[in-house]
matplotlib code that plots the C-alpha trace (Angstrom):
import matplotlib.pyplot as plt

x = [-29.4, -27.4, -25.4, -21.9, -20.2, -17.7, -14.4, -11.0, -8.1, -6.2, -9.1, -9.2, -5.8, -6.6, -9.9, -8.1, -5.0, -7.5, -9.0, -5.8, -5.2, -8.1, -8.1, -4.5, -6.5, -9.0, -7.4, -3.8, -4.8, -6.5, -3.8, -1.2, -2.4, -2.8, 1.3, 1.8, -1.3, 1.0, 2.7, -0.8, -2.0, 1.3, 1.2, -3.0, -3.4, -6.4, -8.2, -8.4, -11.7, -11.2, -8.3, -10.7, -12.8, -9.3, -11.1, -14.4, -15.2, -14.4, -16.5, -19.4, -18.8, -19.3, -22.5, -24.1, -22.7, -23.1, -26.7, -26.2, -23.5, -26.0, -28.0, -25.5, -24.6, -27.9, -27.3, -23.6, -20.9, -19.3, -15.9, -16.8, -18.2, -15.0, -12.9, -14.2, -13.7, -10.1, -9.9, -11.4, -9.2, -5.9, -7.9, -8.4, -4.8, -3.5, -5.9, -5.2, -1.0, -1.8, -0.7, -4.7, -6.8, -10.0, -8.1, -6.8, -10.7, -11.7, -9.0, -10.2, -14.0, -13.2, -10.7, -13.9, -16.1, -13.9, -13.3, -17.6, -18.0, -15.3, -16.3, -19.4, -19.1, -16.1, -18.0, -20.7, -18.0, -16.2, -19.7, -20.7, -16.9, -16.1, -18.9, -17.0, -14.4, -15.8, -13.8, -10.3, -11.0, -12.6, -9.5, -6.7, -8.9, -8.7, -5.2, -4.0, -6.1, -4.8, -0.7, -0.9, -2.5, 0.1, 3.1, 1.1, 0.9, 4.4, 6.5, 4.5, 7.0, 9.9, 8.1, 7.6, 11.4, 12.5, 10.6, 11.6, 8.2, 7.2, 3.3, 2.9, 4.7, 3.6, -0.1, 0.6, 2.7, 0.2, -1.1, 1.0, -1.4, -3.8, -2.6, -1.0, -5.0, -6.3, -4.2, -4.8, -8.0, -8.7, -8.8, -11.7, -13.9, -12.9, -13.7, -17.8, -17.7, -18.7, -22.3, -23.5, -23.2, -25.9, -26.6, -23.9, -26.1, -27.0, -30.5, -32.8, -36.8, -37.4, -39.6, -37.1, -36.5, -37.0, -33.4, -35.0, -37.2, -35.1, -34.0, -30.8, -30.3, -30.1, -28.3, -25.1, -25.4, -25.0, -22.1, -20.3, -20.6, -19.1, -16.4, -15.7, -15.8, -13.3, -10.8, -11.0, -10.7, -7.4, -6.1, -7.2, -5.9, -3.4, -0.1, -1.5, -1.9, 1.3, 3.1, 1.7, 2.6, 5.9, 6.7, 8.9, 6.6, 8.1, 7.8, 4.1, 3.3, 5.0, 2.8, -0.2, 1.2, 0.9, -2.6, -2.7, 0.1, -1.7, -4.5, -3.0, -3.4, -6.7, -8.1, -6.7, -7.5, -10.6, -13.1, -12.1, -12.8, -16.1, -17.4, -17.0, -18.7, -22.6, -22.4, -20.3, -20.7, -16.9, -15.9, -18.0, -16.5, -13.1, -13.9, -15.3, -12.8, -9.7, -11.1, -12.1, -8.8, -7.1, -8.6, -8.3, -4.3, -4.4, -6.1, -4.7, -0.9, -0.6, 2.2, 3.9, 1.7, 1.1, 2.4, 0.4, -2.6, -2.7, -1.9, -5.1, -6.9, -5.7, -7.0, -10.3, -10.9, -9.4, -11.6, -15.2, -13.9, -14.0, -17.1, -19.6, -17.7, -18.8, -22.2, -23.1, -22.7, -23.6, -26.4, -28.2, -29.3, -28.4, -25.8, -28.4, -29.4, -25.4, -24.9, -28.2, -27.0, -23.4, -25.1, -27.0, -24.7, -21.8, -23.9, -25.8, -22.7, -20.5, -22.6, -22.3, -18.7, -18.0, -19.4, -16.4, -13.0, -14.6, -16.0, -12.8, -11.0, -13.9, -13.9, -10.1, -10.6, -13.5, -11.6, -8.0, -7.2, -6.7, -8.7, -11.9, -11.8, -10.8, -13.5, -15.5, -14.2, -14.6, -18.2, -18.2, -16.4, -19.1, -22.2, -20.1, -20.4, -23.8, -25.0, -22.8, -24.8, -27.6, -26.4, -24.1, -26.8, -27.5, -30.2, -30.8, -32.1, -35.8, -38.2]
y = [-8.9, -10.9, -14.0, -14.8, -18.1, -18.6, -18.1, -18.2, -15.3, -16.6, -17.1, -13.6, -12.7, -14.5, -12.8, -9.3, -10.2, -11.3, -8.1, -6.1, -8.7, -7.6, -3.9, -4.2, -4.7, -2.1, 0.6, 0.1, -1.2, 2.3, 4.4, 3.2, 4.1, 8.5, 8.5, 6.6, 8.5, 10.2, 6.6, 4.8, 8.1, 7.8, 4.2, 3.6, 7.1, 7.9, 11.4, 12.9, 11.7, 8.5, 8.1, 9.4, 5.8, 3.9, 5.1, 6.0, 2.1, 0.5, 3.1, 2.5, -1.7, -0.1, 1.3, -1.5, -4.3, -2.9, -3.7, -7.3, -7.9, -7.9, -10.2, -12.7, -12.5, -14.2, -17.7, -17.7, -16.5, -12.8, -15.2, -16.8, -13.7, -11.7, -14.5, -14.4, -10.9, -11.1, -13.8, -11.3, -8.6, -10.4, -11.7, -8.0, -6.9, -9.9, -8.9, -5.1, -5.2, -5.4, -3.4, -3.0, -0.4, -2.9, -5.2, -2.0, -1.5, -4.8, -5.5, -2.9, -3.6, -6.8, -5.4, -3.0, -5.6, -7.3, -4.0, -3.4, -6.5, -5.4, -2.3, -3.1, -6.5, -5.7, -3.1, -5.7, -8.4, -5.8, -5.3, -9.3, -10.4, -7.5, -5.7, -4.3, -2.7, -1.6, 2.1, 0.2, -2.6, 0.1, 2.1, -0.5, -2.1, 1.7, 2.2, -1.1, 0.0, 3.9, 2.2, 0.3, 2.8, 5.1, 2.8, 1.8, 5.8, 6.9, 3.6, 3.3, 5.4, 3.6, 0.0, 0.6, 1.2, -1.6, -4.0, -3.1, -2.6, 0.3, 1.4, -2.5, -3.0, -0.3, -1.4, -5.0, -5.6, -6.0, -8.8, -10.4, -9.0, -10.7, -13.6, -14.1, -13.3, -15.7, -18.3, -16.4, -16.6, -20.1, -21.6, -18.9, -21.3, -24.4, -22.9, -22.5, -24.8, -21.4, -21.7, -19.1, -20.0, -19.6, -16.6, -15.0, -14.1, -10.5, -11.9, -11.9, -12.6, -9.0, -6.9, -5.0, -1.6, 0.9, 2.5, 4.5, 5.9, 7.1, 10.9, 9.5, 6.9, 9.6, 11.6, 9.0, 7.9, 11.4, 11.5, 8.5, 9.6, 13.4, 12.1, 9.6, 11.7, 14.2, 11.2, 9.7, 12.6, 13.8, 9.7, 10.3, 13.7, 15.5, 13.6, 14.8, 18.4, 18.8, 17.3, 20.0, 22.9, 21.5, 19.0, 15.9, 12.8, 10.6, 13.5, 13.9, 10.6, 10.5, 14.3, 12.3, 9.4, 12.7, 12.4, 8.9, 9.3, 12.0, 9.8, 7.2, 8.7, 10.0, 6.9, 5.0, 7.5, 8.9, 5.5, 5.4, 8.9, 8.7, 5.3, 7.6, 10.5, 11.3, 14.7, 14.7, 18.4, 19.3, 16.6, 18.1, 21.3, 20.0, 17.9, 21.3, 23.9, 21.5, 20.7, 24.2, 25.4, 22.6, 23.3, 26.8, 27.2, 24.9, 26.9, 29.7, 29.2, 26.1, 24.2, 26.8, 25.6, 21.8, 20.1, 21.5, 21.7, 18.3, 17.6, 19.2, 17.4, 14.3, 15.4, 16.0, 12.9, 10.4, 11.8, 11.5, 8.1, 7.4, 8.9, 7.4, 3.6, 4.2, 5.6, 2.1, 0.7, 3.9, 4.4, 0.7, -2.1, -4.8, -6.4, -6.9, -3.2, -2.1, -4.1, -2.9, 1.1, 0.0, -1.8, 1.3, 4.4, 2.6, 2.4, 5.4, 7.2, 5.3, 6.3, 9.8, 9.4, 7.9, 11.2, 12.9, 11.6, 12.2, 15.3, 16.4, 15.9, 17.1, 20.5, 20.8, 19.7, 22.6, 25.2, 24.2, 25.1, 23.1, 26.0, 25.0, 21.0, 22.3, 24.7, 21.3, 20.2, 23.1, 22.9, 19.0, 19.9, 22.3, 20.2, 17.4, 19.4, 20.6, 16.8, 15.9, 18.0, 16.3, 13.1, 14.6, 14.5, 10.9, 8.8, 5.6, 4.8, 4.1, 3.1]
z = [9.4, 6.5, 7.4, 6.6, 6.2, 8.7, 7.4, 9.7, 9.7, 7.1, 5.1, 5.5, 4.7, 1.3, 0.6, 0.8, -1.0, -3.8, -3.8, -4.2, -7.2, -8.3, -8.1, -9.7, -13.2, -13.0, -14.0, -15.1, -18.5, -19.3, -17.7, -19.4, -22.9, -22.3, -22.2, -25.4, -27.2, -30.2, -30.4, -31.3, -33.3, -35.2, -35.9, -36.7, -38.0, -35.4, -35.4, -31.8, -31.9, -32.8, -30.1, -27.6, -27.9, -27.0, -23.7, -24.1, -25.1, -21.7, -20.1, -22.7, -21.7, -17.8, -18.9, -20.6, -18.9, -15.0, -14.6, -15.8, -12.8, -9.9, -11.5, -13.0, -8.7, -8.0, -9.9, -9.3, -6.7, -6.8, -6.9, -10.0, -11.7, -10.8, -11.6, -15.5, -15.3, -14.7, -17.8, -20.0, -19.3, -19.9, -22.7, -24.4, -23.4, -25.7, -28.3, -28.1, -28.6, -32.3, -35.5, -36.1, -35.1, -35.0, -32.9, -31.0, -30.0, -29.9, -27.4, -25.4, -25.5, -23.5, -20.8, -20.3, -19.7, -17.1, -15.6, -15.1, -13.1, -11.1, -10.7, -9.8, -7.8, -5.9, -2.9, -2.5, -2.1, 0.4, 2.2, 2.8, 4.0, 6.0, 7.7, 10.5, 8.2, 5.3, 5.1, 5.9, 3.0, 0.6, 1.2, 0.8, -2.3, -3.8, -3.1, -4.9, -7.9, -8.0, -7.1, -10.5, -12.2, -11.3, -12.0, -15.3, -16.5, -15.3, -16.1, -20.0, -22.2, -20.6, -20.0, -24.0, -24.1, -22.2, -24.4, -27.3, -28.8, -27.6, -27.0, -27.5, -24.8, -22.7, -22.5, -22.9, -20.1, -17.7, -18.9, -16.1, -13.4, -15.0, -15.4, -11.5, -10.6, -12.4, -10.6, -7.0, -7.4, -8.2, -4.8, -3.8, -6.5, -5.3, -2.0, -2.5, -6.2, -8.1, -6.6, -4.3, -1.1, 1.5, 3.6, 1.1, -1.8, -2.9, -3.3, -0.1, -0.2, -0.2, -1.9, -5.0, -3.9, -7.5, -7.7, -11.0, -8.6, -5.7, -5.6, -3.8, -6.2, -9.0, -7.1, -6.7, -9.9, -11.3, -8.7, -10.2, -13.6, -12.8, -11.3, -13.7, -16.3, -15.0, -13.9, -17.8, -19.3, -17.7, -18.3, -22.0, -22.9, -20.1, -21.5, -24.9, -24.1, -21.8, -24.9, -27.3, -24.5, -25.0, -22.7, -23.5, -23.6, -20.7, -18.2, -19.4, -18.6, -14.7, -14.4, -14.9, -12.3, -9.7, -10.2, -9.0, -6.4, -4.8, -4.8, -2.5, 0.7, 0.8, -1.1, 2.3, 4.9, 3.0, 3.3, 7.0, 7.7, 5.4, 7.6, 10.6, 9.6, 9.9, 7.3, 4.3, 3.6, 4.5, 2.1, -0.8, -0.1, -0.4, -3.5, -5.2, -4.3, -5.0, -8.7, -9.5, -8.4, -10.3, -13.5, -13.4, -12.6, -15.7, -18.2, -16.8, -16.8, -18.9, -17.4, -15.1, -12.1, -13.4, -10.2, -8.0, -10.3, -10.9, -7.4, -6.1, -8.8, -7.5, -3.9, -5.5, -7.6, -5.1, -2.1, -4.7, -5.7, -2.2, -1.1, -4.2, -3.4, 0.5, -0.3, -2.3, 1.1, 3.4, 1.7, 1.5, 4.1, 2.4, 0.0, -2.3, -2.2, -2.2, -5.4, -7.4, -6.4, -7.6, -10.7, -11.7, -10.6, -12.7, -15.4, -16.1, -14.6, -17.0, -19.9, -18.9, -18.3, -21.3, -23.9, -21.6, -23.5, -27.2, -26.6, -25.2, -28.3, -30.3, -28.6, -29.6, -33.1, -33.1, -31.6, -32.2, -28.9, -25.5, -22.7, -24.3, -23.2, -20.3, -19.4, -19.8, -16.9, -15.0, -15.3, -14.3, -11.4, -10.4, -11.4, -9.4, -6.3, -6.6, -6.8, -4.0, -1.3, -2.3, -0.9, 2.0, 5.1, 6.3, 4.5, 2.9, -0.7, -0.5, -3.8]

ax = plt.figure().add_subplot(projection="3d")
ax.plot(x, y, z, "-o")
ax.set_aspect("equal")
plt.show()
């Protein structure tokens, strides 16, 4: 059994509101760049390929940078490491709101590496401070992160608007998350002095179980990866498309907002109902028929069913979001363990993500036409599902 430090109620409170701070920077400063795509195209003259790496690059930081994050959690605390995180994202959405494409990538190297140490850090952190309610935290944590990233896609073109300096503004402006974080989050160093504190550490005199060589392992991380993949690429590209098919760019942005809305509920309801069931199976069938129907009432009819496609796609991706976070603590003994599965699904499954957004736009600039990208996620969605059952029935990783 791992030891905790006592901590009181309040303490707590504090602990989860600094997660929610947290998860309000991990995904709003990606999502608020797809609706202002043609703005940043316009102004840097960017290829479809090149504007694919605005998010391809933080997912390319999750891949190298994810293994590192367990590790760096041995010789300091998770609240340190995540703390630096947050200072390097508000640090790459300054950088980023500039009239320069290498700045424009730069920028957005950095918020990816802050975002891979929260990524990764954040469900072992969950796991050590709340044992007993692991699918309630995971579920209000995921919430948080899928609120701003809906307010950041649907508000961009008019946050750009109301600024006056329009995609500038609409990707720059949260740089105020970050910054309230930062100060939030100070008292949790002065709290352990940035060393990790005893019986809290993700390292335990264990043997090191070989994540490279667990079925299970693979298995999750191809999971994470799928999933991944299919959320980026419709961040990336779906404002794009919709505005080609004809629709006015501040409604494509608030149709890609659905996505995230719909995720809200079963992101919050999902963990909880995850931590309580033995077999996943129902849940992978869910995930696969709602993304294959999604995608195909897309390519099909174009917009005409849009709502509800991307409505069932937001069903799909929120519930495997859910499922992979949960299995990096379902699936493990110990914190340790949870943050070495986290470390190495996010980033091989980042890697794998990350070809997603490029290829995308690649496969329209070969074909000229948008089914093709889109028959690319119709086969993730599949491969997604087969994976899935693989890690459905009870078990726990074993090297």
């Amino acid at each position: 059994m791992e030891k905790t430090s006592e901590i009181t109620r309040f303490g707590k409170i504090i602990l989860l509101i600094g997660i929610v701070l947290i998860a309000s920077n991990l995904r709003a400063p990606i999502t608020s760049v797809g609706p202002v795509v043609p703005q940043i195209q316009a102004a840097l003259h960017l290829s479809n390929t090149l504007t694919g790496l605005i998010t391809t690059i933080p997912l390319l930081a999750f891949a190298l940078l994810s293994p590192i994050a367990p590790k760096l959690a041995e010789k300091w605390s998770i609240e340190t490491i995540l703390w630096a995180a947050i200072w390097a994202i508000g640090l790459g959405l300054f950088i980023r709101t500039s009239s320069n494409a290498v700045l424009l990538f730069s920028g957005t190297a950095l918020i990816g590496c802050g975002i891979a140490f929260g990524n990764v850090l954040v469900p072992p952190f969950i796991k050590r401070w709340f044992p007993g309610k692991i699918g309630l935290v995971t579920g209000i944590y995921s919430v948080a992160m899928n609120i701003t990233a809906s307010l950041a896609s649907g508000f961009s073109i008019a946050i750009g608007n109301w600024t006056g300096r329009g995609w500038k503004g609409s990707i720059g402006v949260w740089l105020v998350f970050a910054v309230i974080s930062i100060l939030f989050w100070i008292p949790q160093l002065l709290r352990n002095g940035g060393k990790t504190p005893h019986g809290n550490s993700v390292t335990h005199p264990q043997k090191d179980r070989s994540m490279l060589k667990s079925r299970l392992a693979w298995c999750i991380t191809i999971f994470m990866g799928l999933q991944s993949l299919l959320f980026y690429c419709s961040v990336a590209w779906l404002p794009v498309v919709l505005q080609e098919w004809g629709m006015a760019s501040e409604r494509s942005g608030w149709v890609l907002s659905f996505i995230q809305f719909t995720q809200l509920p079963i992101m919050f309801v999902g963990p909880i109902l995850i931590g309580r069931l033995k077999d996943h199976t129902p849940l992978l069938w869910f995930i696969g028929g709602t993304l294959v129907l999604s995608v195909i009432l897309i390519i099909g009819w174009r917009t005409q069913f849009i709502i509800p496609a991307v409505i069932l796609f937001g069903l799909g991706t929120g519930l495997a979001f859910s499922l992979v976070m949960m299995w990096f603590v379902l699936r493990t003994e110990t914190t340790r363990d949870a943050a070495r599965i986290s470390g190495m699904a996010q980033s091989l499954g980042y890697a794998l993500s990350a070809m997603g957004p490029p290829l995308f736009g690649a496969l329209h600039d070969l074909t000229g036409n948008w089914e093709i990208p889109f028959c690319l996620l119709f086969a993730a969605s599949i491969v997604l599902y087969i994976t899935g059952m693989k890690v459905a029935k009870p078990g726990l990783i074993n090297g």
